[in-house]
FIBAKOL-8092 format. One record per atom (N, C-alpha, C): x, y, z. Coordinates in pm, whole numbers, plus 50000, padded with zeros to 5 digits. Example, Ala and Ser with C-alpha at 12.3 -4.5 7.8 and 13.67 -1.06 7.14 Angstrom:
513194943150780 512304955050780 513204967050780 512854977550708 513674989450714 512905000350787 
This chain:
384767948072132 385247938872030 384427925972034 384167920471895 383197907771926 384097898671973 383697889372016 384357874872061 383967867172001 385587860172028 385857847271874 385207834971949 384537828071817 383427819371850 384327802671785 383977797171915 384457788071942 383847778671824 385087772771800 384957759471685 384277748371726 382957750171663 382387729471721 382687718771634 382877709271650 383217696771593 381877690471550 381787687671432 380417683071416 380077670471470 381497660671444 381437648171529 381247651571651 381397660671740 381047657171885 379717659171930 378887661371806 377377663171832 376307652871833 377437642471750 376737632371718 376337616371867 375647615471868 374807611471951 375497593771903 375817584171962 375767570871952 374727560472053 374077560271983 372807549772051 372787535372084 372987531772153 373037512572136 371597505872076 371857499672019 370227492671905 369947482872035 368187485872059 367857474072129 367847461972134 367817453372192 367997435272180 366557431772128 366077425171979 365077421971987 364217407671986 363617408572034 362867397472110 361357392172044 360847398671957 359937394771862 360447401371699 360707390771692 361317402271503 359997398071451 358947389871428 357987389371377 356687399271429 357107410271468 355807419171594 355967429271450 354537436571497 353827447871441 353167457171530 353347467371464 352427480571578 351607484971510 350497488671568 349177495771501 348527511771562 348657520771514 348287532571587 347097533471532 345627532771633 344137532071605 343677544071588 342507550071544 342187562871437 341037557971428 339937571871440 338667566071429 338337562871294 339417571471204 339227569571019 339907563770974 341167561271037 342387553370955 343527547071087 343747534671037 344917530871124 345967528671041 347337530471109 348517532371063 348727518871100 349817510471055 350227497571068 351837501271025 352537492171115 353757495471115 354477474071128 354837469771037 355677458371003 356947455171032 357567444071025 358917441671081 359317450570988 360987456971031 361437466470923 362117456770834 362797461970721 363237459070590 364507458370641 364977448070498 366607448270490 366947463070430 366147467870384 366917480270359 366747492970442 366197490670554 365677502970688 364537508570664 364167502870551 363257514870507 362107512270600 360667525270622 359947519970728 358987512170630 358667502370732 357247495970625 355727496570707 356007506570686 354187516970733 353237512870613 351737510470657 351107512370524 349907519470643 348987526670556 347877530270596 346287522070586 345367519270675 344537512970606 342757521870659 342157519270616 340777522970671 340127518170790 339067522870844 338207512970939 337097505270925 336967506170789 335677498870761 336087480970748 334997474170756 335187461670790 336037452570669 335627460870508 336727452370424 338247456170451 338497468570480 339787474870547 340527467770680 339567462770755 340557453470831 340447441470823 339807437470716 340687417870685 341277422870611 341747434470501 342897438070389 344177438870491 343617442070668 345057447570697 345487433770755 344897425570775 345017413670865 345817399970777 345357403070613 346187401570508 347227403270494 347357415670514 348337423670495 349627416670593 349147417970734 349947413770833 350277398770798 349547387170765 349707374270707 350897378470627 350777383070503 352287383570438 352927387870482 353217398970587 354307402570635 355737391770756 354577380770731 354837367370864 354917376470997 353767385171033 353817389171175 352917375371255 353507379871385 352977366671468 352327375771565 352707381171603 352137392571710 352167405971702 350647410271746 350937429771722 350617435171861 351027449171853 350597457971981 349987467471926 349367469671987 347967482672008 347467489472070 346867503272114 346807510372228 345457509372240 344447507272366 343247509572382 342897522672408 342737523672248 342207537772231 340507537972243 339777544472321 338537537372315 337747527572294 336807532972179 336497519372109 336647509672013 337927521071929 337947514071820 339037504471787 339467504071909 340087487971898 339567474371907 338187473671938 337207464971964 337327456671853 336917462171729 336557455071607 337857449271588 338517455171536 340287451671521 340727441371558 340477441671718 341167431971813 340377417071791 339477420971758 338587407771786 338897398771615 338697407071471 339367400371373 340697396371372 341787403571435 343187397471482 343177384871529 342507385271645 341967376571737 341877359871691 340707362771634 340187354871509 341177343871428 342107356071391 342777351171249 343747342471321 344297344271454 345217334771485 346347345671524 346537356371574 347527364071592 347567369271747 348587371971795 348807368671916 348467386671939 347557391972048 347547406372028 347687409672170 348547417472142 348967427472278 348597442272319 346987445572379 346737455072419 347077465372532 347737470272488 348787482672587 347807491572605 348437495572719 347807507272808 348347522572752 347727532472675 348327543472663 349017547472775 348277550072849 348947555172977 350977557672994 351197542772950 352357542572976 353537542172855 352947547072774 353447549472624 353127564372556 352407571372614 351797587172569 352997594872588 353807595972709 354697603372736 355677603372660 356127604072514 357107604472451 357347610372361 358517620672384 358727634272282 359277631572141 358817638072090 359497637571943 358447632571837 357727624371863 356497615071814 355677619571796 354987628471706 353617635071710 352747630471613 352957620871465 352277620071394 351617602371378 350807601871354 350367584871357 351377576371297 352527578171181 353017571171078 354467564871191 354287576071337 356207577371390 355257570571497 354397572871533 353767562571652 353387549971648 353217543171512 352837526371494 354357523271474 355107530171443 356407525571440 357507524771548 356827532071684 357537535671820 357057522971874 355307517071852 354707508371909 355377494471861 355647495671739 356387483871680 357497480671762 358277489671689 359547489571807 359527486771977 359247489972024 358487483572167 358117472072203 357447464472122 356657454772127 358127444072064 358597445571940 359557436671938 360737435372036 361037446372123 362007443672217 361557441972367 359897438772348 359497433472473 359227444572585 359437452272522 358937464772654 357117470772658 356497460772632 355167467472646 354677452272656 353497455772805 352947447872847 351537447372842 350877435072802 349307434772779 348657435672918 347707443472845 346417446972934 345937435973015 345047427273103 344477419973123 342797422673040 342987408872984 341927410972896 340867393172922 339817388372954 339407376073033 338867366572894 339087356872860 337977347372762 337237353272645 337187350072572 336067354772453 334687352372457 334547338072591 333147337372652 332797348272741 333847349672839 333697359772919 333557373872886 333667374972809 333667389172724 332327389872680 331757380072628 330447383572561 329847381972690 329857376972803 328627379472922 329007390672977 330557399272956 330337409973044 329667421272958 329687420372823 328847428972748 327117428672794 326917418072767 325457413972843 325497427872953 325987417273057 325837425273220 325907442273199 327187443773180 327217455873178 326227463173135 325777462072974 324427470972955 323817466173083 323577455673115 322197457773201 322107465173326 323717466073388 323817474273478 323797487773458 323797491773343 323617505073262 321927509473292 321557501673187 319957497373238 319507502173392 320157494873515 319447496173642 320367513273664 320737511673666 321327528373677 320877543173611 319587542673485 319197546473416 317647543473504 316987532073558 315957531873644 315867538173733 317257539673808 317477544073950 316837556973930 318027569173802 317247578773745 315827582273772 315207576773676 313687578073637 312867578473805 313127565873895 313037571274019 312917583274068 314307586274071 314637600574124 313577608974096 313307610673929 312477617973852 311067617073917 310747609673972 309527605574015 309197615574154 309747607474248 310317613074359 310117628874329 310757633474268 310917652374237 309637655574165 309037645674081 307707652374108 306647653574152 306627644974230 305647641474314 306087651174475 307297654674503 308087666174560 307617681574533 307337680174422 306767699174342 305377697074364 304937685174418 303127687574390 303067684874581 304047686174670 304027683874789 303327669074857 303767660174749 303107647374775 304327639374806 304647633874973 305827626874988 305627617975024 305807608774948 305737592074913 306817587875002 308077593774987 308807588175054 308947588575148 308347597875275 308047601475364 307197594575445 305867588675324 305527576775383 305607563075364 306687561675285 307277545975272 308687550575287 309317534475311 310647540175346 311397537575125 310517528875055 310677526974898 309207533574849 309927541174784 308477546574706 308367533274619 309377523074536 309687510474427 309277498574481 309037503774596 308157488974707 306317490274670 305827476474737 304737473474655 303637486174734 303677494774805 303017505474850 303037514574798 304587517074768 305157530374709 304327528074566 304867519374483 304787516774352 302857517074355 301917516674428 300507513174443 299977521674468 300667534574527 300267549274537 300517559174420 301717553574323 302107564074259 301117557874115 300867545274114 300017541174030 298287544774011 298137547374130 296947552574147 296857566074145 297957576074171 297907586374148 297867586973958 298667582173919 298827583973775 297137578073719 296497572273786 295197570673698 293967575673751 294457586473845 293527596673859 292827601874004 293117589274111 292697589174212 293677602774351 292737615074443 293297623574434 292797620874597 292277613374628 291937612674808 292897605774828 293427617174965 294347612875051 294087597175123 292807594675163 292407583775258 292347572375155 291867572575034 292247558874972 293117560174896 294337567574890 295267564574842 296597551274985 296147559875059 296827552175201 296057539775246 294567541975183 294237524175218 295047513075122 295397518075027 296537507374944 297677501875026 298107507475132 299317506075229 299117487475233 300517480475236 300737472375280 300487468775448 299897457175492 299587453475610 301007454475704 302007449875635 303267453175723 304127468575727 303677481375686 303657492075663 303637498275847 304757503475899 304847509676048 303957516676081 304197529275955 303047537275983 301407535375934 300397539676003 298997533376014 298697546975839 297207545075829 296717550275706 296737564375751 296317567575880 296127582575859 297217588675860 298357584275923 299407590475902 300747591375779 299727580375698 299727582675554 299647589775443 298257597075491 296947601275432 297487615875456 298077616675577 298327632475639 299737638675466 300557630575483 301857631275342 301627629375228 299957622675169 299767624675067 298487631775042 298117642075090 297537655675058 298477663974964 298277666274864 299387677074760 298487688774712 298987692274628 298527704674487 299167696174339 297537693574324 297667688174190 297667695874083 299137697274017 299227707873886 299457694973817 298657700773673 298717691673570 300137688573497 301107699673515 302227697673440 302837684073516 303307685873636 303697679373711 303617667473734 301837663773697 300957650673668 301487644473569 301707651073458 301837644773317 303467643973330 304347649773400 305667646773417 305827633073505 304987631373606 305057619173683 304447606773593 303667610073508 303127599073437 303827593273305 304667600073255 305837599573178 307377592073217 307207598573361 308607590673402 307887577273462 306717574173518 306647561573506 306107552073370 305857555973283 305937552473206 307437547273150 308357555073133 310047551473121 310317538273252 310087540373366 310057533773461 310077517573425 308867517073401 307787501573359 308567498473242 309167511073155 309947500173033 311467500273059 311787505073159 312977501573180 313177486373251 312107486473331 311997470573425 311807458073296 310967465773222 311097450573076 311747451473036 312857464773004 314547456772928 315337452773045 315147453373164 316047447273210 315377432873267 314247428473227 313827414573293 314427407173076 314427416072973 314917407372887 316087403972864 316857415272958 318417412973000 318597400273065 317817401973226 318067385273275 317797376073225 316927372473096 316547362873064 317597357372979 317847366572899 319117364772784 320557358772866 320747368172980 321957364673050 321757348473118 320717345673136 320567335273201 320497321773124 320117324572981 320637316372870 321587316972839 322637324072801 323617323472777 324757321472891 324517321473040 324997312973108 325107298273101 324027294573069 323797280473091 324427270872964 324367284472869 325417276272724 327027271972822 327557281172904 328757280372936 328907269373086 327587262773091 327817252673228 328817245073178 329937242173223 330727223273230 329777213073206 329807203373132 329407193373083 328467184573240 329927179373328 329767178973424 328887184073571 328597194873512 327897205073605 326557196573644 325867194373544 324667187273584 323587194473642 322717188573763 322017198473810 322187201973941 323527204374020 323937208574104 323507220074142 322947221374264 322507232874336 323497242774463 323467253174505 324267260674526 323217260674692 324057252574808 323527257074935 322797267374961 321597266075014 320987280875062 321677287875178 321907303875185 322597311775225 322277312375342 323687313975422 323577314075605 322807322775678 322787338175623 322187343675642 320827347875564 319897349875706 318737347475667 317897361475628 319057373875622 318797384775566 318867380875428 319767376475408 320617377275253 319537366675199 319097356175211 317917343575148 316997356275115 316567368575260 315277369375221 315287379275072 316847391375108 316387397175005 316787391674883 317187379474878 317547371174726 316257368274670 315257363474718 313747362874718 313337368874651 313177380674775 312937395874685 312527401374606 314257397374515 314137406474401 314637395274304 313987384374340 313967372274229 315207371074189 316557365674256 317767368874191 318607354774210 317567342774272 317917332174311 318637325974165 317837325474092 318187321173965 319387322073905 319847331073898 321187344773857 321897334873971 321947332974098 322817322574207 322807314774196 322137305874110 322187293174097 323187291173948 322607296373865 323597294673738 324687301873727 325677311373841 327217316373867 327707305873918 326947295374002 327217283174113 327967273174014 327017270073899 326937258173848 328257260373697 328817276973680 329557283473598 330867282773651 330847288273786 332647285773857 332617274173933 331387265073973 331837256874108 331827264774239 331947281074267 331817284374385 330977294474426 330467301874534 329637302074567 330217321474640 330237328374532 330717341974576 329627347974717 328007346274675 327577354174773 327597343074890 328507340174933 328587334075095 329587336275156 330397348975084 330947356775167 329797374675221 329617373475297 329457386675394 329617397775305 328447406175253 328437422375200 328187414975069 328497405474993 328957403574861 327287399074786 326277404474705 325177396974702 325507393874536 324567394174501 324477383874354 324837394174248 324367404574225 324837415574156 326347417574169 327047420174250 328127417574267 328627407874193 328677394474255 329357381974244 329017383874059 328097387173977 328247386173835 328947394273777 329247409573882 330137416173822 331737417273808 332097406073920 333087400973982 333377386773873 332507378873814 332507364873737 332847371973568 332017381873570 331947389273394 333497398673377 333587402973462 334907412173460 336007408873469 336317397873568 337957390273554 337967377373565 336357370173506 336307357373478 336847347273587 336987334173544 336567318773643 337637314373702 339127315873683 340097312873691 340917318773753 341247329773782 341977339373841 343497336673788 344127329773694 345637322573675 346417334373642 345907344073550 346287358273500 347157367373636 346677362773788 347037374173886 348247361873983 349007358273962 350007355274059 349907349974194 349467357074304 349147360874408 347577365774448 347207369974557 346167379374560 346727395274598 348417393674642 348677410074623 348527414674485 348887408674382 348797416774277 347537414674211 346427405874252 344837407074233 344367418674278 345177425974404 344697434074502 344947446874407 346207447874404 346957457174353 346227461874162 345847450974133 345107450474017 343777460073979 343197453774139 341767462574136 341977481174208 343007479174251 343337493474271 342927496074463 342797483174491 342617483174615 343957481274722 344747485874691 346247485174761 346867498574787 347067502474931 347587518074964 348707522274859 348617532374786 349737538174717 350757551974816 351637543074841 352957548474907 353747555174816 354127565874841 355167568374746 356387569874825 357627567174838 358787569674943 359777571174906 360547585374917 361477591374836 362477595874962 363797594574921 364857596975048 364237591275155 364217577475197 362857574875314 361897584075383 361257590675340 360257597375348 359127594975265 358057593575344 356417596275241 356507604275150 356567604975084 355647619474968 354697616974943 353897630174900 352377628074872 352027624774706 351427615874629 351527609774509 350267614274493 349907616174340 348617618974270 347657603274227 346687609874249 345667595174296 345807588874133 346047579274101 346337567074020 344667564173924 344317563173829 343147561973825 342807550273823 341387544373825 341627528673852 341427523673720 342377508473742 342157501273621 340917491573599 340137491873685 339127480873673 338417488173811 337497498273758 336647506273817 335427492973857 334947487973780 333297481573780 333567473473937 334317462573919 334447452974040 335177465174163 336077472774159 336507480174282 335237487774318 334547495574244 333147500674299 332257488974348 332087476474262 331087466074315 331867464074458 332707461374507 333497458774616 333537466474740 333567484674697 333067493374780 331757492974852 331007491274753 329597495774780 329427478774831 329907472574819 329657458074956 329967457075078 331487465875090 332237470875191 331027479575303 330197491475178 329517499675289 328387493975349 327947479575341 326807476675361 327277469975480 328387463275531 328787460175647 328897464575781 328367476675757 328867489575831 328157485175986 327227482075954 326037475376095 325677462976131 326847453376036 325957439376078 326767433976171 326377424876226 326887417376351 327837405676282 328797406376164 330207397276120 330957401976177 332117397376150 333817398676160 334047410576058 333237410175905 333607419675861 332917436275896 331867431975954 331307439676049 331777452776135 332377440776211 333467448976324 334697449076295 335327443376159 336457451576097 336267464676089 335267467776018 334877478775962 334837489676020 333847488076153 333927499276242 334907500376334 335877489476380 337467493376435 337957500076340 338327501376214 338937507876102 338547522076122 336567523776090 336127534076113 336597545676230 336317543276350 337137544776442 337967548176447 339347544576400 340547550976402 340707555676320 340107556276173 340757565476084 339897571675993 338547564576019 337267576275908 336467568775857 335107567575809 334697557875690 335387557475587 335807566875495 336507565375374 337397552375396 338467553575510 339347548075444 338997530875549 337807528375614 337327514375634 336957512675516 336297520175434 335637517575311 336377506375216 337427515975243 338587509875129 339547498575199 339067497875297 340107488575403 338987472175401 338187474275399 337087462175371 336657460275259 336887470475188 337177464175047 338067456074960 339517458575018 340527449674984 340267439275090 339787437675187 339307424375231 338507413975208 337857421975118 336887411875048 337277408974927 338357413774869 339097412574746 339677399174786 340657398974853 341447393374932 340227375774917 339497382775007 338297365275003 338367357574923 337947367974828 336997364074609 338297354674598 339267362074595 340667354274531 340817343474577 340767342874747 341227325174778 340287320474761 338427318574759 337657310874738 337867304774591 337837319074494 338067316874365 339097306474319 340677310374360 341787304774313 342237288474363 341537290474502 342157277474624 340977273874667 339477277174639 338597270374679 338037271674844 339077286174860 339177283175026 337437289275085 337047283475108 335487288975184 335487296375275 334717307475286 334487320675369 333867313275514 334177315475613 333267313375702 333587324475802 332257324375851 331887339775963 332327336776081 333357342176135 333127340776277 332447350176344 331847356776341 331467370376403 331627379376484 331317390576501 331377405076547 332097400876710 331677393976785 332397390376898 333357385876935 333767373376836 334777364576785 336277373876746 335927383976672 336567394776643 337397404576716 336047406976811 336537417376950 337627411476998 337127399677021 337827392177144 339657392477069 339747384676987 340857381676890 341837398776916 340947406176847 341557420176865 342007426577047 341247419977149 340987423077251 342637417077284 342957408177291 344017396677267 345227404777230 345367411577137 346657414577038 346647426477144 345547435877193 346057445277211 346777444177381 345847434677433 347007429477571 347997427077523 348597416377458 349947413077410 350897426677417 350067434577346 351407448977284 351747455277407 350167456177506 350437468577599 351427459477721 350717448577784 351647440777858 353347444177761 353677435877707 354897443777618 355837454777675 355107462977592 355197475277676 355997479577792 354557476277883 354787477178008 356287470678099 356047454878032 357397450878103 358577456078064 358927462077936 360037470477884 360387481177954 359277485278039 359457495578128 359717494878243 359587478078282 359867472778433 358887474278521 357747472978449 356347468878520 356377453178468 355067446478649 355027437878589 353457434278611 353007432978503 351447431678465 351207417978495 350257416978559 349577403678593 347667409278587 347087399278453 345367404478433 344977395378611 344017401578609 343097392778733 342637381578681 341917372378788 341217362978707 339947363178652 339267372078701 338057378578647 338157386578507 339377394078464 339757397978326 340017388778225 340757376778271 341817371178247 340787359878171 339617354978275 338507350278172 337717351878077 337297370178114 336627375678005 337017374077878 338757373577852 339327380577774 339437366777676 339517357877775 340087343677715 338357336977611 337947345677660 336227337777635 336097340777498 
């Protein structure tokens, strides 16, 4: 027999929602489209939605920016959808409107929503009841020098390349340059591969080009650049230095440009204040170098402080660190949440008090946490404090994670020099031991007397330790 089917109440299906509290009635949402953006307005007295559609071309967004003017919006939200919020943001910008760039990330996850017209209108909604928070986004000066930089660091990363390229072919013709320099891009390296490219095929005067300060002597030069000269190979090495040589002139018209347009942004005040020469007399020489004094002198005379005089941190850095989250630091609270910002802060996850294992977070500001790493790894051997942080860290738990452990230490620095002016100073690699040498008597004595020992150092320890 079938069974009798239970009576539903249509009222008990019905769902009662509480309306959010809102907190911008003048906000707008915009869902970005590489062909069309949706725009979503305060709603109507009559509910109705007030969506309009507009284009991306450049008369299309002052029509929408218009548009938003009559609507009396004061503020919009927007998702950084690639690139094409760039243009957008910056005529908003412009016009006087307060813009709030949200993170997809934390707005993607939401069911029901699939079409652009229900998503500028979810974003709307959001944004007027205050639940979506802007991106960190630095100056409109600062923005145009990190455009600068960045290509140019694009640029040296695209050289590095062509290198490589070099290297590998001069590798297939059994000619190892690098074998006998420790830089093939050094003035030996670069003097052999030049002379190879214009024809010269003796081993013995290719190695009389060797620099006078060069370890190894000519013949044992001469022995690594004997090859097999195939023509393909030739004309492949002569090609990538060719790319080579014009990559070094867009990036010497990069510094030049960047270095003008620094100097538009000196303080009035600035004057011609110079930036102390550096403690260490590694770091002077390779500032020298690679001609980068300049670039240190006008970051000096831009913040007032003096990034590469902290330890690992050189000039490349310190611009990528000045272009990326700019002069002020006022945006970050603290330096935990500066820390936490750059993605340099352990992610715990702890559920029923227990660890769980969490999926790695991606970073929000990759450029400076990599510039920060790769400063971190250069510490690895020098005789600082951050030095022998590094390798106590190493030590107990791996390079990786000193890596990342001296990297939020130098985060940590940037911020108080930056924010409080506070100046780095070295105590060094010994200074360190000792300090650490210190804590760990404290714990073990500790210890010990908890156990009803009673520790007394000698006086022969007792000095070492104190020294």
């Amino acid at each position: 027999m079938a069974r009798k089917r239970k009576k539903v109440n249509k009222k008990d299906n019905k769902r009662s929602f509480r309306s959010l509290r809102t907190i911008e009635p003048n906000a707008a949402g915009i869902d970005l489209g590489s062909r069309e953006h949706w725009v979503a307005g305060p709603s109507r007295d009559d509910d109705n939605p007030n969506v309009e559609r507009f284009g991306t071309t450049t008369p299309e967004l002052v029509r929408l920016a218009d548009w938003l003017k009559e609507q009396g919006v004061v503020t919009v939200a927007m998702e950084s959808t690639g690139v094409y919020w760039i243009p957008l943001f910056e005529i908003l910008d412009n016009r006087g409107f307060k813009v709030v760039l949200a993170n997809a990330r934390q707005i993607r996850n939401v069911p029901g929503r699939k079409t652009d017209m229900l998503d500028c209108q979810w974003l709307q909604l959001l944004h007027a009841c205050g639940l979506l928070r802007g991106s960190f986004r630095p100056s409109d000066d600062i923005c145009r020098l990190r455009a600068l930089i960045r290509e140019r660091n694009t640029m040296v990363d695209q050289r590095s390349d062509w290198v490589r390229r070099m290297q590998k072919y001069l590798d297939q013709m059994n000619v190892c340059v690098h074998h006998a320099v420790s830089d093939i891009t050094g003035v030996t390296g670069m003097a052999i591969i030049r002379a190879i490219v214009n024809g010269e095929r003796d081993p013995h005067a290719l190695a009389a080009l060797r620099d006078p300060r060069c370890r190894k002597s000519e013949d044992q030069i001469a022995e690594e650049l004997t090859g097999n000269w195939r023509s393909e190979h030739l004309f492949n090495l002569r090609q990538a230095l060719k790319m080579y040589d014009q990559l070094c002139a867009v990036i010497a018209d990069y510094d030049t440009e960047i270095l003008a347009y620094i100097a538009t942004l000196h303080p009035k005040d600035s004057g011609n204040t110079s930036v102390p020469p550096p403690t260490s007399k590694t770091k002077a020489r390779n500032l020298a170098k690679r001609g980068q004094e300049p670039l240190r002198q006008a970051l000096y005379r831009l913040s007032s402080c003096d990034l590469t005089s902290i330890d690992g941190i050189g000039t490349d850095t310190a611009a990528v660190i000045a272009s990326e989250l700019g002069l002020d630091f006022i945006g970050f609270p603290d330096e935990n949440h500066f820390v936490s910002y750059l993605r340099l802060a352990p992610n715990l996850s702890i559920s029923a008090g227990k660890k769980v294992p969490s999926k790695f977070k991606a970073s929000t500001c990759t450029r400076v946490s990599t510039a920060l790493r790769m400063a971190a790894l250069t510490l690895r051997n020098t005789k600082t404090a951050l030095g022998a942080y590094y390798r106590r860290v190493a030590w107990r738990k791996g390079a990786s994670v000193a890596v990342f452990a001296t990297a939020r230490k130098l985060a940590q620095l940037v911020y108080r020099l930056v924010r409080y002016g506070q100046a780095y100073v070295d105590t060094g690699a010994q200074a360190y031991e000792a300090r650490y040498n210190q804590r760990r008597l404290k714990f073990y004595t500790k210890a010990l007397n908890s156990m009803g020992y009673n520790v007394e150092p000698s006086a022969g320890k007792e000095a070492a330790l104190s020294c």
